[in-house]
C-alpha positions as CSV (number, residue, x, y, z in Angstrom):
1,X,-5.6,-28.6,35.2
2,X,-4.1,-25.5,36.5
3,X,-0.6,-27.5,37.5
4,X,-0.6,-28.9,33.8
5,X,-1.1,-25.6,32.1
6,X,1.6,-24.2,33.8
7,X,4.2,-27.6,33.1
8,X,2.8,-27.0,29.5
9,X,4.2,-23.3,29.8
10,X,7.6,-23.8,31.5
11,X,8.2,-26.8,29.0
12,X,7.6,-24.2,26.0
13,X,9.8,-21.9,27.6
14,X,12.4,-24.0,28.3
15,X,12.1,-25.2,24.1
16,X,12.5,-21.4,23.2
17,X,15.7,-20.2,25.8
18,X,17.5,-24.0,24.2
19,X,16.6,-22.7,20.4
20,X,18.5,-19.2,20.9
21,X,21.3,-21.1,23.0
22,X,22.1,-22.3,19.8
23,X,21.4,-19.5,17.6
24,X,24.7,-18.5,15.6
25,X,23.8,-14.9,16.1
26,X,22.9,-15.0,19.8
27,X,26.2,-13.9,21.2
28,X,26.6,-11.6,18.5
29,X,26.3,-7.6,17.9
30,X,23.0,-6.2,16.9
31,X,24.4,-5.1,13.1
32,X,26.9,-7.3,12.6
33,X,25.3,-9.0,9.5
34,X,25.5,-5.3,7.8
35,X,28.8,-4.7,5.7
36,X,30.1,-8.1,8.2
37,X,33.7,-8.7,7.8
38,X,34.2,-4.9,4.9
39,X,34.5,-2.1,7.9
40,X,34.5,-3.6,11.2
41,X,32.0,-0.9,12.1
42,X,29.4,-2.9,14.2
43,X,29.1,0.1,16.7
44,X,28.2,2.2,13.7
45,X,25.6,-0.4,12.6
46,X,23.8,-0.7,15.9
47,X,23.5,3.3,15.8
48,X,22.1,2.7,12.2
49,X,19.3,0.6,12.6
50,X,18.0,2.2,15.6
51,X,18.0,5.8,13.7
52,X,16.3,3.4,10.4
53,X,19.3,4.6,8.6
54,X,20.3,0.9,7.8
55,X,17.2,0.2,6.3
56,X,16.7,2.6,4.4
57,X,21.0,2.3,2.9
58,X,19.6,-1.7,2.4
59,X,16.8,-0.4,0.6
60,X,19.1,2.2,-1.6
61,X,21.3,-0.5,-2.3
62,X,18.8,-2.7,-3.6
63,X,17.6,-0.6,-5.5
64,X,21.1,0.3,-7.3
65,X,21.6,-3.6,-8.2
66,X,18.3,-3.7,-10.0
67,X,18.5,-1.0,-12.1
68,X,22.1,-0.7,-13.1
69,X,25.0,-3.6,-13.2
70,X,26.7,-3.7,-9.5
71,X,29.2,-6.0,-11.0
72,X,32.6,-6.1,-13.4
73,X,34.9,-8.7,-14.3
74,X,38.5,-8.8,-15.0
75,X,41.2,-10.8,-17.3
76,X,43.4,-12.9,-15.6
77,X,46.4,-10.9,-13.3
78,X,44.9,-7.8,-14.3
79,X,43.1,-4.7,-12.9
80,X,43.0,-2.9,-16.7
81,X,39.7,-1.7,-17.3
82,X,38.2,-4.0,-20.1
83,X,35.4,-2.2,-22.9
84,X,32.1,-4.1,-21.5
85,X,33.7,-3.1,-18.0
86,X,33.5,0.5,-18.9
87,X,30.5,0.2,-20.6
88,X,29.0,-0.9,-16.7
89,X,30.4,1.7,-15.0
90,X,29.5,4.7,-17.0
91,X,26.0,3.1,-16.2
92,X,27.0,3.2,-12.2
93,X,28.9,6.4,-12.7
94,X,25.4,8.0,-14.4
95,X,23.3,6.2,-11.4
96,X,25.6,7.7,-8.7
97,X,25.4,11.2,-10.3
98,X,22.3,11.2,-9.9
99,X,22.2,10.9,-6.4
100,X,24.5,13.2,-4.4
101,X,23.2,12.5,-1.4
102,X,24.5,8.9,-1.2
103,X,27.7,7.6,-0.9
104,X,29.2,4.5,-2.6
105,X,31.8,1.4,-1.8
106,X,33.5,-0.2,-4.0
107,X,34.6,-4.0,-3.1
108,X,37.7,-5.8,-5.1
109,X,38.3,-9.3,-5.5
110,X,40.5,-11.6,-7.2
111,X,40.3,-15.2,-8.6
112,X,42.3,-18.2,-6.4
113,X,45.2,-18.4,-8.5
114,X,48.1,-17.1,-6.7
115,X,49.4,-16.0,-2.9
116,X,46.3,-14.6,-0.7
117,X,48.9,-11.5,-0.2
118,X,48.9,-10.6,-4.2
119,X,45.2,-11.1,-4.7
120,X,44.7,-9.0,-1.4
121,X,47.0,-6.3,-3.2
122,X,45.2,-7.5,-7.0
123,X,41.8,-6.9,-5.4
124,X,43.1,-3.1,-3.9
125,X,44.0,-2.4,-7.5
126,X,41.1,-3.6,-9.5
127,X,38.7,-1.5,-6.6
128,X,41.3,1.8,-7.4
129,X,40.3,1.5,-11.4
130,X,36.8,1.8,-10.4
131,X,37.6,4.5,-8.3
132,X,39.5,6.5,-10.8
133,X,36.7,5.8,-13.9
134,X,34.0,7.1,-11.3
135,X,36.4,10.1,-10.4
136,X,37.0,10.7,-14.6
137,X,33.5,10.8,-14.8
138,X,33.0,13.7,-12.1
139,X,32.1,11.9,-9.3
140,X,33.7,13.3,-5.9
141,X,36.2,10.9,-4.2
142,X,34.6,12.1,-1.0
143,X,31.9,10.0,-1.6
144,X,33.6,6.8,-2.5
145,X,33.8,6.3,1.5
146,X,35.9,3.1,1.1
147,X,37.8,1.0,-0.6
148,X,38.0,-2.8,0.5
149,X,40.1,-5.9,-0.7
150,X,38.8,-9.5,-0.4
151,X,41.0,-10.7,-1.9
152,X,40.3,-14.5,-3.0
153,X,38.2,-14.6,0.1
154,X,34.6,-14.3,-0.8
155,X,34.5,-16.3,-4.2
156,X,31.6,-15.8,-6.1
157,X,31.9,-19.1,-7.5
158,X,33.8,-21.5,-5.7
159,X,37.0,-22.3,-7.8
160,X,40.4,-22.8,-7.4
161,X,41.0,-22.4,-10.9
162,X,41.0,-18.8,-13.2
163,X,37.2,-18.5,-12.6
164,X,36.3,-15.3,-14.3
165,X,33.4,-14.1,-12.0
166,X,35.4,-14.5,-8.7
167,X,38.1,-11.5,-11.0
168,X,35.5,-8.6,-10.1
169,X,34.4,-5.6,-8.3
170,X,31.2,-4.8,-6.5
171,X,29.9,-1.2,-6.3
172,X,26.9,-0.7,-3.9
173,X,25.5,2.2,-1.3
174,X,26.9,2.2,2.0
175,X,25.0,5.2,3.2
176,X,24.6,9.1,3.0
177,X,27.0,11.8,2.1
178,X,28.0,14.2,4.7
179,X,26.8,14.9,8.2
180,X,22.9,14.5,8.6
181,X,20.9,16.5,11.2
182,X,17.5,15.8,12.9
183,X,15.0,12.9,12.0
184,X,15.1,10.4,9.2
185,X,12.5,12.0,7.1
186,X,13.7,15.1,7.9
187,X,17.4,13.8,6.6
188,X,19.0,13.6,3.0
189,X,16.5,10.4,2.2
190,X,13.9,12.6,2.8
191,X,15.1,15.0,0.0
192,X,16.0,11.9,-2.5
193,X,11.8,11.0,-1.8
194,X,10.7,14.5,-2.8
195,X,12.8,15.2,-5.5
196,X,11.5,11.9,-7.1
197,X,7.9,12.6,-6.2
198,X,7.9,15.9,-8.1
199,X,9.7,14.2,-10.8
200,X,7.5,11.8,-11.2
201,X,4.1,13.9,-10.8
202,X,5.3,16.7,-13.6
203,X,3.7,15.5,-16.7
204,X,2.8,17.9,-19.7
205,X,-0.1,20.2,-19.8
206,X,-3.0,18.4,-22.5
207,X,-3.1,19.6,-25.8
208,X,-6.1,21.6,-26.3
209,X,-6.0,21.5,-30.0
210,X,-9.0,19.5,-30.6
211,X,-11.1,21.6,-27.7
212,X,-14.3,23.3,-30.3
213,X,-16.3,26.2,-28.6
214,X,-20.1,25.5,-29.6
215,X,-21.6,28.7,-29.9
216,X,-25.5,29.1,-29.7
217,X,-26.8,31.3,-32.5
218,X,-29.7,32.9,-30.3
219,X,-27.6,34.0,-27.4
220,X,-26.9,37.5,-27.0
């Protein structure tokens, strides 16, 4: 019994080591999955999610997609600002300035009609309108940390053709503004936390209008 038990074990072991064999990430970077392919900045990553700073950018940026638009589109060949594209960013622009600790990235991409090298350049130039409507609107260009063209890369629907939603820009958070010091909860997250908290336990004082004072006749 004991000799099977232990075949049972190294059989299971030997299932596990040939599963991560082929695991796709195995002979990859702790971090590489974060901003893959935008910065190259894998080293930064790995520092990043052992500080918690990664989750807590993840959990920032998620947060920015569901309560504002992340996303603008584009006419054909063109990086002009379009009304309903304006419209969207004011609403990033008013989410971002609320925020000063965080900084922002803004990601351009272009439709599959034409040479990779224009849409490269088209997608540099739609991200740079964002950028200057966010900096029109008083947000610092030091926290626009950078600016990255896909190009026709990274489709967000797979087309060859003029597909409007592949001519767009992507605005999310890609961390904190500034040098941080000490802990995580002693950082700049720690200060967006409190902020809200007090925020959101300040409520008006109850009216006291309707309060009566019952007096009793006999006391003295």
């Amino acid at each position: 019994m004991h000799m099977t038990s232990k075949a049972f074990l190294s059989l299971a072991l030997s299932g596990v080591l040939a599963a991560c064999s082929y695991s796709p990430s195995v002979d990859r970077q702790l971090g590489y999955e974060v901003d893959e392919g935008g910065f190259g900045q894998v080293t930064r990553n790995n520092a990043g999610i052992m500080s918690g700073e990664i989750n807590v950018t993840q959990a920032l940026a998620t947060r920015f997609a569901s309560e504002v638009p992340s996303t603008i589109t584009f006419p054909f060949n063109s990086s002009e600002l379009t009304p309903e594209a304006r419209q969207v960013l004011a609403q990033q622009a008013s989410w971002i300035s609320q925020f000063p600790e965080l900084r922002f990235s803004v990601y351009g991409h272009a439709d599959a009609v034409g040479s990779n090298a224009y849409n490269q350049s088209l997608g540099k130039r739609r991200a740079q309108a964002v950028v200057n409507f966010f900096a029109a609107q008083g947000v610092s260009r030091s926290r626009l940390e950078a600016l990255v063209s896909y190009g026709e890369s990274r489709p967000a629907v797979p087309s060859q053709g003029p597909e409007e939603a592949n001519r767009r820009t992507v605005t999310t958070v890609s961390g904190f503004h500034g040098k941080r010091r000490g802990t995580l909860l002693d950082g700049r997250y720690a200060a967006i936390v409190y902020r809200e908290y007090v925020a959101g336990a300040t409520r008006p004082h109850p009216a006291n209008t309707n309060i009566t004072t019952q007096v009793d006749p006999g006391a003295k």
